[in-house]
C-alpha positions in Angstrom: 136.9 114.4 205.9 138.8 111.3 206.5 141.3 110.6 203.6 140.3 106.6 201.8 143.5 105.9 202.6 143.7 106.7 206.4 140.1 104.6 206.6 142.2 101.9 204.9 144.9 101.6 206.8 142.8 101.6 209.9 140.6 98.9 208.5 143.6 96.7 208.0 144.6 97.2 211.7 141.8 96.6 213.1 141.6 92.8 211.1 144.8 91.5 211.5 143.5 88.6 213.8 140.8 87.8 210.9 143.2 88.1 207.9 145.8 85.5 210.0 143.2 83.4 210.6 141.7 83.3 207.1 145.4 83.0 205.6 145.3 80.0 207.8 142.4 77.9 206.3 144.3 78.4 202.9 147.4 77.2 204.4 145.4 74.0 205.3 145.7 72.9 201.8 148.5 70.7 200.5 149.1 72.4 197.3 152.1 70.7 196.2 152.6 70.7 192.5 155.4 68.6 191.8 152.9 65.7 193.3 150.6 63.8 191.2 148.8 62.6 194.2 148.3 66.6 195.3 145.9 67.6 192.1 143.2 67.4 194.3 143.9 69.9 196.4 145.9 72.1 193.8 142.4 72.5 192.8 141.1 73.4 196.1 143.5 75.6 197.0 143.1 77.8 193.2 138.8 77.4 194.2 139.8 79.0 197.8 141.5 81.8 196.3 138.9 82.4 193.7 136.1 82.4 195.9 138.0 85.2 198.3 138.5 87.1 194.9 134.8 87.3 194.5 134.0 88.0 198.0 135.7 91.0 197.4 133.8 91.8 194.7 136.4 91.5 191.8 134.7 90.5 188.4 135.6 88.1 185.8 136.9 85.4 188.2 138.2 82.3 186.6 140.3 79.1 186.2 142.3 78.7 183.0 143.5 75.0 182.1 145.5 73.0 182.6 143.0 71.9 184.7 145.6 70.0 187.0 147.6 73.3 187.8 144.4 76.4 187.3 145.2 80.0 186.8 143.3 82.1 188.7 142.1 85.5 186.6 139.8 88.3 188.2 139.8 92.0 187.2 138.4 95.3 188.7 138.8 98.2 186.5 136.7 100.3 188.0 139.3 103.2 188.7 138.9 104.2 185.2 141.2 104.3 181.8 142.7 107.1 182.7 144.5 105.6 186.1 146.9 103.1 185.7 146.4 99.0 185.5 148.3 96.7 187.9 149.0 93.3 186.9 149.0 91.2 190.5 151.0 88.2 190.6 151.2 85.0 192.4 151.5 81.9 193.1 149.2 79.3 195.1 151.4 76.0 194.7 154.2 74.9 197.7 156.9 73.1 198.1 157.1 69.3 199.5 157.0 69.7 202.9 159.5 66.6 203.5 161.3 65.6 206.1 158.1 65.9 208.2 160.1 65.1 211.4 161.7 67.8 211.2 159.1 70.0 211.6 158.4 71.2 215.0 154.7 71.4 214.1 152.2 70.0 211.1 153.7 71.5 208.3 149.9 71.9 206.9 148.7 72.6 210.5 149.7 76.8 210.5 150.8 77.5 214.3 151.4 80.8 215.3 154.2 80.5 217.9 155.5 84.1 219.1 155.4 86.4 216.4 155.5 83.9 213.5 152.8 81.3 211.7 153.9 78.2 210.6 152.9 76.0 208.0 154.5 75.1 204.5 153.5 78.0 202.1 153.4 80.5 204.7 156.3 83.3 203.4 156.6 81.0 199.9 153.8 82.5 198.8 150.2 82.4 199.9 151.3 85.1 202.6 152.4 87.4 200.4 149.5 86.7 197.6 147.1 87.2 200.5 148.6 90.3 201.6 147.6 92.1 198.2 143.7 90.5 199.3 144.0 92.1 202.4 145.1 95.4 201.4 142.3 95.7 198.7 140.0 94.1 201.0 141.2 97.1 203.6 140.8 99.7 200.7 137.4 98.7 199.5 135.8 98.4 203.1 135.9 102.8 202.4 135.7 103.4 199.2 137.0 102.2 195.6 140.1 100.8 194.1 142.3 104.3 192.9 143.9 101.9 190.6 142.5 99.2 188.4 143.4 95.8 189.1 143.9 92.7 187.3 145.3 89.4 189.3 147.2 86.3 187.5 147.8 83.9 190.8 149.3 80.3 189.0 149.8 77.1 190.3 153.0 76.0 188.8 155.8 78.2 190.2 157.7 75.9 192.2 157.6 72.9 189.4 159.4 76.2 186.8 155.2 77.6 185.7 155.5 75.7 182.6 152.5 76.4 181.7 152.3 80.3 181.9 154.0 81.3 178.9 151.4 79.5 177.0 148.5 80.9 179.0 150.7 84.9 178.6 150.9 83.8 175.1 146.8 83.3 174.6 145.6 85.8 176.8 147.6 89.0 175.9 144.4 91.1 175.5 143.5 90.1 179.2 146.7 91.3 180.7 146.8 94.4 179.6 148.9 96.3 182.1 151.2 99.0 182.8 153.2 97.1 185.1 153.2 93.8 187.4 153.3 93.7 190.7 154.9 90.5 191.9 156.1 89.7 195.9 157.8 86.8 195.4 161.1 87.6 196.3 161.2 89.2 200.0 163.6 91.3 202.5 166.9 91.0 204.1 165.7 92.2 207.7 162.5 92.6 209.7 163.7 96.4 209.9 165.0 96.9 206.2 162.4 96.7 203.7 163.7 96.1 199.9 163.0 95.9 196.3 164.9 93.4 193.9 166.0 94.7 190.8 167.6 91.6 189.1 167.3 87.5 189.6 169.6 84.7 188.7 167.7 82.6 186.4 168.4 78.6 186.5 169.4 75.4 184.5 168.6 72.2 185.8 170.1 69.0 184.9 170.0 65.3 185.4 173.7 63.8 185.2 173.4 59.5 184.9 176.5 57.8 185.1 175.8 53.8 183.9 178.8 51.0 184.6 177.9 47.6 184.6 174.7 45.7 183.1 173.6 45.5 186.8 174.7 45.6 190.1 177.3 43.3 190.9 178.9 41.0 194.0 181.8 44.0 195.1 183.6 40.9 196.7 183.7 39.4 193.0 183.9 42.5 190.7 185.3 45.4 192.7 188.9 46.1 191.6 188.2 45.3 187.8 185.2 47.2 187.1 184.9 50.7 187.4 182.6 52.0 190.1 179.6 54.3 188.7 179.1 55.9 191.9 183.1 56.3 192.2 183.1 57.8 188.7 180.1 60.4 189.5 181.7 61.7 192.5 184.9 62.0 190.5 182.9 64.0 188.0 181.3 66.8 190.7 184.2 67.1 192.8 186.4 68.5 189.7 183.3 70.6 188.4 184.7 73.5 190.9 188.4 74.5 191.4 190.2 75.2 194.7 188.8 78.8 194.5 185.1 77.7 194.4 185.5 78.4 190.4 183.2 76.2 188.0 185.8 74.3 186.1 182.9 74.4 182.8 184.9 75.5 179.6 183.9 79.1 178.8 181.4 79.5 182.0 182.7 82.7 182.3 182.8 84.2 179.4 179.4 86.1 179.3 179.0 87.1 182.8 179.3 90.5 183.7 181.5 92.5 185.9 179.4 94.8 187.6 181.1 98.4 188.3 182.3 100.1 191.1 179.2 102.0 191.7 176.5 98.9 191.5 179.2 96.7 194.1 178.9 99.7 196.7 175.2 99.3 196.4 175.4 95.6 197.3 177.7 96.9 199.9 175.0 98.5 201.7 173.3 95.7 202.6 173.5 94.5 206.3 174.1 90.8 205.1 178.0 89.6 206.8 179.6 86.4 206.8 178.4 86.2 210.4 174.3 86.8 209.7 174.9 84.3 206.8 176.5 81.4 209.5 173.8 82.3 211.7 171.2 82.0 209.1 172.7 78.6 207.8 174.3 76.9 210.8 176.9 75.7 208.6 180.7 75.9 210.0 182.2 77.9 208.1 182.0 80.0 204.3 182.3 79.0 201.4 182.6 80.5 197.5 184.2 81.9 194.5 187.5 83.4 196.0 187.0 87.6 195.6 183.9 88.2 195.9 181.8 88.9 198.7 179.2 86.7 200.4 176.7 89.6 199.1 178.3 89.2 195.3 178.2 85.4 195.5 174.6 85.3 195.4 173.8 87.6 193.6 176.1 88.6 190.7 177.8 85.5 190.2 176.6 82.2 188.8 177.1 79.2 190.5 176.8 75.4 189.8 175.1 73.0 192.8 174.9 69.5 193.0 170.8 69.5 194.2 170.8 65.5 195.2 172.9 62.0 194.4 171.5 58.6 194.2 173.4 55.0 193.4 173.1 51.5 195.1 172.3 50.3 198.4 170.8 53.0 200.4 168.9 51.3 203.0 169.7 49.8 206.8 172.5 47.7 207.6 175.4 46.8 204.7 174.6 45.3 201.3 177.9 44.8 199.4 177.3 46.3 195.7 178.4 47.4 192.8 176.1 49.8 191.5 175.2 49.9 188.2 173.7 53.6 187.9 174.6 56.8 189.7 172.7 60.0 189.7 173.2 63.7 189.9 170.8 66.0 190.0 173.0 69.3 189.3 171.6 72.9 189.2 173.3 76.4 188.0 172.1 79.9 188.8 172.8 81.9 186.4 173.8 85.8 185.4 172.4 88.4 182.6 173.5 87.1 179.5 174.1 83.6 180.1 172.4 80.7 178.5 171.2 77.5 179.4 171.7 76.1 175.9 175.2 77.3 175.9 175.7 75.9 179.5 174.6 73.2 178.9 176.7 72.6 176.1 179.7 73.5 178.6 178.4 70.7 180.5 179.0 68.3 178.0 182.2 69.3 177.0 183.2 68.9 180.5 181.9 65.5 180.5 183.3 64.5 176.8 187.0 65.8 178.4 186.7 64.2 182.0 184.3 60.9 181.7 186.8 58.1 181.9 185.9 55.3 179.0 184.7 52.8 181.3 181.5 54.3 181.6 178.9 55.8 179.8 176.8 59.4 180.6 173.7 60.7 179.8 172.4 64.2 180.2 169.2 65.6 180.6 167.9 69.0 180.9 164.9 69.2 183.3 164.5 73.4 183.0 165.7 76.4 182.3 164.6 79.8 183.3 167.0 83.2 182.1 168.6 85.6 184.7 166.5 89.0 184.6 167.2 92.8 185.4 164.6 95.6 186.0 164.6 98.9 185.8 165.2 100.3 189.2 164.0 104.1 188.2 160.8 103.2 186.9 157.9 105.5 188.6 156.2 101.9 189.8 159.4 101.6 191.6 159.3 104.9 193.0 156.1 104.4 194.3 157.1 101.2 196.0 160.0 102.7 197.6 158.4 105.9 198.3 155.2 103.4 200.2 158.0 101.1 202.0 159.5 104.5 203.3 156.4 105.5 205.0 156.0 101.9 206.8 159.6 101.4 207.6 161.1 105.1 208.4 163.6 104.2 205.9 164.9 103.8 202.6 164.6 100.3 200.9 167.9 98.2 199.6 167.5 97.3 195.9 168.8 93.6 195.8 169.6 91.0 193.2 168.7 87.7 194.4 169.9 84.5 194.1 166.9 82.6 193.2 164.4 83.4 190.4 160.6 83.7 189.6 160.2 82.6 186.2 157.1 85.1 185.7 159.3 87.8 185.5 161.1 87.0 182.6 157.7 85.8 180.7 156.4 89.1 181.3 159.5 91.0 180.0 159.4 88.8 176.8 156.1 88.1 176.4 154.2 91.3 176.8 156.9 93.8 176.9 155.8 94.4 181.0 158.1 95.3 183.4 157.8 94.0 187.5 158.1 95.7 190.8 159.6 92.9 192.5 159.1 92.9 196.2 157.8 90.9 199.5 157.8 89.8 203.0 159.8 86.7 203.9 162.8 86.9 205.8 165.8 85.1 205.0 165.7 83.0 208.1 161.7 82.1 206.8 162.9 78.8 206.4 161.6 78.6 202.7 161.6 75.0 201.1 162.5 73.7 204.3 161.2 72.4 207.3 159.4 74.7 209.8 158.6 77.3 206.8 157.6 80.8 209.3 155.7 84.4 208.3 157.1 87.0 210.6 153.8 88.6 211.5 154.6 92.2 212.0 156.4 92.0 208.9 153.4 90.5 207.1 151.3 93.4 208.9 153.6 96.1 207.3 153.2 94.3 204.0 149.6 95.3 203.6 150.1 98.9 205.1 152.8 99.1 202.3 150.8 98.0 199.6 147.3 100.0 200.3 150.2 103.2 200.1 151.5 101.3 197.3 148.4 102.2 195.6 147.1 104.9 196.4 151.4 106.1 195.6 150.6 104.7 192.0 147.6 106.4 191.7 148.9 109.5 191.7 
C-alpha cells in the first residue's frame, strides 16, 4: 500500500502549475498596510486567504479585529490529542511597492520570467504562507492531517503587528500549541536549505532637528544662522566611528560575545564578501572593523539612518534655509539589548553633541527585542531531518539580521517556542523593486513541509 505521504508528495508535483497560478490571484492584491488608502484590499486579501482555508476544509475560520488589519484563525484538530498541535504563522500584508519604475514588470501584475514569479509579496510572505496551503492541500488530497493544525496568518507584520500581542493576549485558549511554525525568515542559497535560530530585534526612531521659525532667504541669513540640515548631518555622520562603531554611550555594554564554537558555525555559511557585493552592487564593504560580513549581520547591532528629509527637494534650485531636518534612524539589535535603554543612549548622544543653536526632538516609532531559539528542540529536528530529505544535505542554522516580531510575542506571551524557516533567497529582492520567488525553491518548500509533518508526527 502506498504510504499518505508518498501520495502527498506526488499530489504536490503534479499541481505545481495550479498552486503558481492560484498564488498568483493573491498576489493581485495590494495588501499594503502602512497605507490608509490600501484597507480595502487588506481586507480582500485576509477574505482570499480565508476562503482557501475553507476550501480545504479547515474549521473555525475567522477574522479577528481590528477590522482594518484582520487576523485570519482556522483549526483542524482532527489528528487527535494525542499527536502534536502546530501553530502556523503568517503574514498576508506587503511592503510599498515604490519606486514603480523600477520595476521591470507590474509590481501587482506576478510574472513568471525563467524560473522566478514576480510581484510584490511574492518571497515576503504570501509564497511562503501559501506553501503550508499547498502542502496540506497535497496531504489531504490522500488522507488526513497526521498533525493537528491551527493557523494565525496577520495583517500587520511589515507596519511591527501591533496588534498581535493584544489578539495573543485574548485568545490564549485558541492557540494552544506545542510549537509554531513560522517561514518568514528564508535561506542563504537555492542549494542550502536553513533554519534560523536567533533574530535581531529593532528600534525605530524619528530624529527632528528645528533652526529657525521658518525657512529663510540663504542669501540673507546663511552665515549667521545655523543650518538644521547642516546640524543633522553633523549629528549622523559622528553616530559611527572610523571603525564602523556606534559612537552611542554604553551601546556595547550588553551585547554578547559569542564563543569560539557558535562563530565556526556562522563560519560555515557560504556567504563572502564577494556573494555579498554581488548581491548588493554596492562598491565595496563596509562595517564594524573585526568581524566578519557573516558576524555583522547577525551577532552585532547596528544603527542605520533609514531616510533624511529638509528644504527644497524639488526641480531646479530654490535658495533656502530650512527650518526642519529629519532622520528617520533604525538599530538592529542583539540578545539582551533594550530599546528603552538605547534609546536613552540616543539622547545622551544628542544632549552631548547637539550644538545650542538648535533644538531636537525624538520620537520612538517601534521597538521589537532580539530573540534566540532553541536549536535542539525535536520541532527543529524534524525540520532539519525534512530539509535533509529535499536538499541531500544538512541545513545551516543562521541568525538573521532582520526580525519577525511574532516570534518574540510567542516566547513571552504563551511560553511557545518557533521553528523558524522559509524560501526566499537573499537576492529575492525583498522590500524592493522587482520582489522574485525562485520556483524550484518554492516547490521544495512544500515537499519539505508535507515531510515536515508527517517528521512531527512521529
Amino acid at each position: 500500500m502506498t504510504h499518505p505521504m508518498s501520495k502527498a508528495l506526488e499530489y504536490s508535483q503534479d499541481h505545481r502549475p495550479q498552486f503558481v497560478e492560484r498564488l498568483g490571484e493573491w498576489l493581485t492584491i495590494p495588501s499594503v498596510s502602512t497605507r490608509t488608502d490600501h484597507r480595502a484590499d487588506m481586507e480582500r486579501a485576509a477574505a482570499w486567504i480565508a476562503d482557501s482555508l475553507r476550501e480545504l476544509g479547515l474549521g473555525g475560520v475567522q477574522l479577528h479585529p481590528p477590522e482594518s488589519h484582520p487576523i485570519v484563525y482556522a483549526e483542524q484538530l482532527d489528528a487527535g490529542p494525542q499527536r502534536p498541535t502546530v501553530l502556523l504563522y503568517g503574514h498576508y500584508d506587503v511592503q510599498p511597492a515604490e519606486p514603480f519604475d523600477l520595476w521591470d514588470s507590474e509590481p501587482f501584475q506576478p510574472t513568471v520570467r525563467g524560473e522566478d514569479l514576480y510581484a510584490r509579496g511574492a518571497c515576503d510572505m504570501k509564497g511562503p504562507i501559501f506553501s503550508i496551503v499547498c502542502a496540506l492541500e497535497s496531504i489531504l488530497a490522500g488522507g488526513r492531517l497526521p498533525v493537528n493544525v491551527r493557523f494565525m496568518i496577520e495583517g500587520g507584520e511589515e507596519i511591527g503587528s501591533p496588534h498581535l500581542p493584544e489578539f495573543m493576549t485574548r485568545n490564549r485558549d485558541l492557540l494552544a500549541c506545542d510549537f509554531c511554525l513560522n517561514p518568514d525568515t528564508g535561506m542563504v542559497a537555492p542549494d542550502l536549505p536553513s533554519i534560523a535560530i536567533a533574530m535581531r530585534g529593532i528600534a525605530y526612531f524619528e530624529l527632528r532637528v528645528y533652526g529657525p521659525r521658518q525657512d529663510l532667504h540663504s542669501g540673507s541669513f546663511g552665515g549667521i544662522v545655523h543650518n538644521p540640515a547642516q546640524v543633522l548631518c553633523d549629528l549622523v555622520a559622528g553616530m559611527h566611528d572610523e571603525n564602523g562603531r556606534i559612537t552611542l554611550p554604553g551601546f556595547y555594554d550588553k551585547v554578547r560575545e559569542l564563543d569560539s564554537e557558535e562563530r565556526a558555525e556562522l563560519a560555515r555559511l557560504p556567504l563572502d564578501e564577494a556573494s555579498f557585493l554581488e548581491q548588493t552592487g554596492a562598491p565595496a564593504p563596509w562595517g564594524e572593523a573585526g568581524y566578519s560580513q557573516v558576524e555583522r549581520i547577525g551577532i552585532r547591532p547596528t544603527l542605520e539612518v533609514n531616510g533624511l528629509c529638509s528644504g527644497f527637494t524639488g526641480e531646479g534650485a530654490k535658495t533656502v534655509l530650512p527650518a526642519y531636518a529629519m532622520a528617520k534612524i533604525s538599530m538592529r539589535l542583539v540578545p539582551d539589548q533594550d530599546s528603552a535603554a538605547v534609546k536613552g543612549q540616543l539622547e545622551a548622544y544628542l544632549d552631548e553633541h547637539a550644538p545650542p543653536t538648535v533644538r531636537w526632538e525624538l520620537d520612538e516609532i517601534a521597538h521589537v527585542p532580539a530573540t534566540v531559539s532553541e536549536r535542539h528542540s525535536p520541532w527543529v529536528e524534524a525540520m532539519s531531518a525534512a530539509q535533509r530529505k529535499v536538499w541531500g544535505r544538512k541545513p545551516v542554522f543562521t541568525r538573521c539580521g532582520g526580525g519577525v516580531p511574532v516570534v518574540i510575542h510567542l516566547q513571552q506571551i504563551l511560553g511557545m517556542e518557533s521553528v523558524n524557516t522559509g524560501w526566499a533567497l537573499p537576492d529575492g529582492n525583498l522590500h524592493a523593486p522587482n520582489e522574485r520567488l525562485h520556483l524550484p525553491t518554492f516547490y521544495k518548500g512544500i515537499e519539505t513541509l508535507i515531510r515536515f509533518f508527517y517528521e512531527v508526527a512521529r
